[in-house]
Backbone as JSON, one array per atom type, in Angstrom:
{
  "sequence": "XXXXXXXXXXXXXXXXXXXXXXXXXXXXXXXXXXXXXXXXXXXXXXXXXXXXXXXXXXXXXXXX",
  "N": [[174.26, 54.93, -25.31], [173.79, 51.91, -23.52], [175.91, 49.94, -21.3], [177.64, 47.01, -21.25], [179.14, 44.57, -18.94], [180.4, 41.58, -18.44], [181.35, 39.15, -16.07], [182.42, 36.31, -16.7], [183.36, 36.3, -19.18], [185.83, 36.97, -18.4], [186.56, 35.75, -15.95], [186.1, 32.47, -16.14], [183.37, 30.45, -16.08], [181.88, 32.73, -14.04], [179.04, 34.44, -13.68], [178.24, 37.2, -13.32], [177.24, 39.63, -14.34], [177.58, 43.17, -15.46], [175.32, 46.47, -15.83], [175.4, 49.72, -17.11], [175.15, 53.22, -18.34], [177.29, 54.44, -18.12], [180.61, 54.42, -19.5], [182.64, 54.05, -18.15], [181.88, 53.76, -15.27], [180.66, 51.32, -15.19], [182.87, 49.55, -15.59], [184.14, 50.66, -12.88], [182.48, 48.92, -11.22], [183.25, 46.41, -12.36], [185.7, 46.38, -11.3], [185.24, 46.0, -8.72], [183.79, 44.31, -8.04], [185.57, 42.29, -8.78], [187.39, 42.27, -7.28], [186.08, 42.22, -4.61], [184.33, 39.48, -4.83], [185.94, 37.71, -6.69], [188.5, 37.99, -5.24], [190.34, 39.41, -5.99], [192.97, 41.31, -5.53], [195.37, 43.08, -6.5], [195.11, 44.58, -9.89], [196.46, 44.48, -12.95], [198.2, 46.56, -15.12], [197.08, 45.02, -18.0], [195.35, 43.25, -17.43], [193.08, 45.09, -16.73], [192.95, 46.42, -19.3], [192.59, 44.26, -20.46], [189.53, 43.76, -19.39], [188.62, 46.41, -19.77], [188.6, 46.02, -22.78], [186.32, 43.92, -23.11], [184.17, 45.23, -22.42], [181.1, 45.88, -23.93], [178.91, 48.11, -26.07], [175.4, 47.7, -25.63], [171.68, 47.65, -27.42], [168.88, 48.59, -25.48], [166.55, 46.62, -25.29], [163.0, 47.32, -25.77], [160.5, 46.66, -22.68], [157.69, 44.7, -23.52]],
  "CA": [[173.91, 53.53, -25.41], [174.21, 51.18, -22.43], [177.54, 49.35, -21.64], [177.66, 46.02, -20.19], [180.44, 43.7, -18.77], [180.22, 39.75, -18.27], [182.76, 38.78, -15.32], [182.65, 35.17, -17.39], [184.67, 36.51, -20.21], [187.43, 37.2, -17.61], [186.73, 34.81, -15.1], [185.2, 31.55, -16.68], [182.32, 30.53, -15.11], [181.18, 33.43, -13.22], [178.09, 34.89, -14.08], [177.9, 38.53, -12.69], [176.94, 41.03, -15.16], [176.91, 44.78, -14.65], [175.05, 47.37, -16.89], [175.21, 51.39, -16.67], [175.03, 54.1, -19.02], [178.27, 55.18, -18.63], [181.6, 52.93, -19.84], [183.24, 54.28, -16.67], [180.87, 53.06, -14.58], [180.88, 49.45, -15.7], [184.55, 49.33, -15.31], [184.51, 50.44, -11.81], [181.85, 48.01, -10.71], [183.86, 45.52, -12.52], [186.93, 45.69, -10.34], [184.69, 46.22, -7.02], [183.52, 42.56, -8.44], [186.73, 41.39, -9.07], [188.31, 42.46, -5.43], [184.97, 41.49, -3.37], [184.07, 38.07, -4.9], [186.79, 36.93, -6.76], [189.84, 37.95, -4.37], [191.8, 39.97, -6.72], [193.67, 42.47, -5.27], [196.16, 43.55, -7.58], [195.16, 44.34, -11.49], [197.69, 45.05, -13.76], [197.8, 46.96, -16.28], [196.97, 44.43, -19.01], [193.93, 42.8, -16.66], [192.35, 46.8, -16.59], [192.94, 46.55, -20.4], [191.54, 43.07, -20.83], [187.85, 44.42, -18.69], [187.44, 47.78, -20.92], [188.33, 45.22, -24.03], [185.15, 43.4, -23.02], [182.72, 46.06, -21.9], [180.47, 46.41, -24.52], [177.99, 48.6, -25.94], [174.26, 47.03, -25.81], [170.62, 48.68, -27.59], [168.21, 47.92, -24.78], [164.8, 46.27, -26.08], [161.66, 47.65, -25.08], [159.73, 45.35, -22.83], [156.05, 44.55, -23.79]],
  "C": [[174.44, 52.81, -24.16], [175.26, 50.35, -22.38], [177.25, 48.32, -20.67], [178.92, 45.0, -20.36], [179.85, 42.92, -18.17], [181.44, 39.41, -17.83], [183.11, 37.79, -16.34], [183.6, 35.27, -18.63], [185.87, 36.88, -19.8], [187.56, 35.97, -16.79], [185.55, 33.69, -15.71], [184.39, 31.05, -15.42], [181.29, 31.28, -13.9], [180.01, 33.96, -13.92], [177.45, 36.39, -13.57], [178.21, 39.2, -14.45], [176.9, 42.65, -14.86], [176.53, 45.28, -15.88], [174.8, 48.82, -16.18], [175.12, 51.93, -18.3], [176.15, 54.78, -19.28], [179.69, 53.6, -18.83], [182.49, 52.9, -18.8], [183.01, 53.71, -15.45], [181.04, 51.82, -14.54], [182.16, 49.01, -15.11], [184.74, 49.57, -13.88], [184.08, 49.22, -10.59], [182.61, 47.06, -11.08], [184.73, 45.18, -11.56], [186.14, 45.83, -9.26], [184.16, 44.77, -7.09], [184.56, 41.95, -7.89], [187.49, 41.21, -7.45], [187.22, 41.89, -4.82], [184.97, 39.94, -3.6], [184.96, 37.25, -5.67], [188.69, 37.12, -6.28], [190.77, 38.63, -5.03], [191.96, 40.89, -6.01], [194.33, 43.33, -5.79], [195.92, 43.7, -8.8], [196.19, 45.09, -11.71], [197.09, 45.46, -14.31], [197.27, 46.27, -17.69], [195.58, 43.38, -18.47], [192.64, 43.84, -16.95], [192.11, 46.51, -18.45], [192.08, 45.99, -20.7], [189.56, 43.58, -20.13], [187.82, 45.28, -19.53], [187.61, 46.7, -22.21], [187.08, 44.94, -24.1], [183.82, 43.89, -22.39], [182.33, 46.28, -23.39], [179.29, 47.07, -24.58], [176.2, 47.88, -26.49], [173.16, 48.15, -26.22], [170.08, 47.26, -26.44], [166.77, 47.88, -25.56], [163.83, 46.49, -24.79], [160.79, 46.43, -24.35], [158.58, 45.93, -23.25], [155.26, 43.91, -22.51]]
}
């Protein structure tokens, strides 16, 4: 099932989304987010936590 993360539930107001297939995946794009456009450098351990908290798993709908 597809896994997607919403910077905005970490960082309010951002609007970057990522989706993959794997939950690994998601999570790395996340921090390559987090360091490129919003300047983090450093996650802690409890930042890393908080991002897999909020990756979830999505069913994708068929388009028509």
């Amino acid at each position: 099932m597809p896994n997607v993360f919403e910077c905005g539930s970490v960082v309010p107001g951002c609007r970057f989304v990522a989706h993959s297939e794997s939950r690994d995946e998601v999570l790395v794009t996340a921090i390559e987010h987090l360091h490129r456009v919003h300047e983090i450098e450093y996650l802690s351990d409890s930042i890393k936590a908080r991002l897999r908290a909020v990756i979830r798993e999505v069913a994708w709908e068929p388009r028509s």
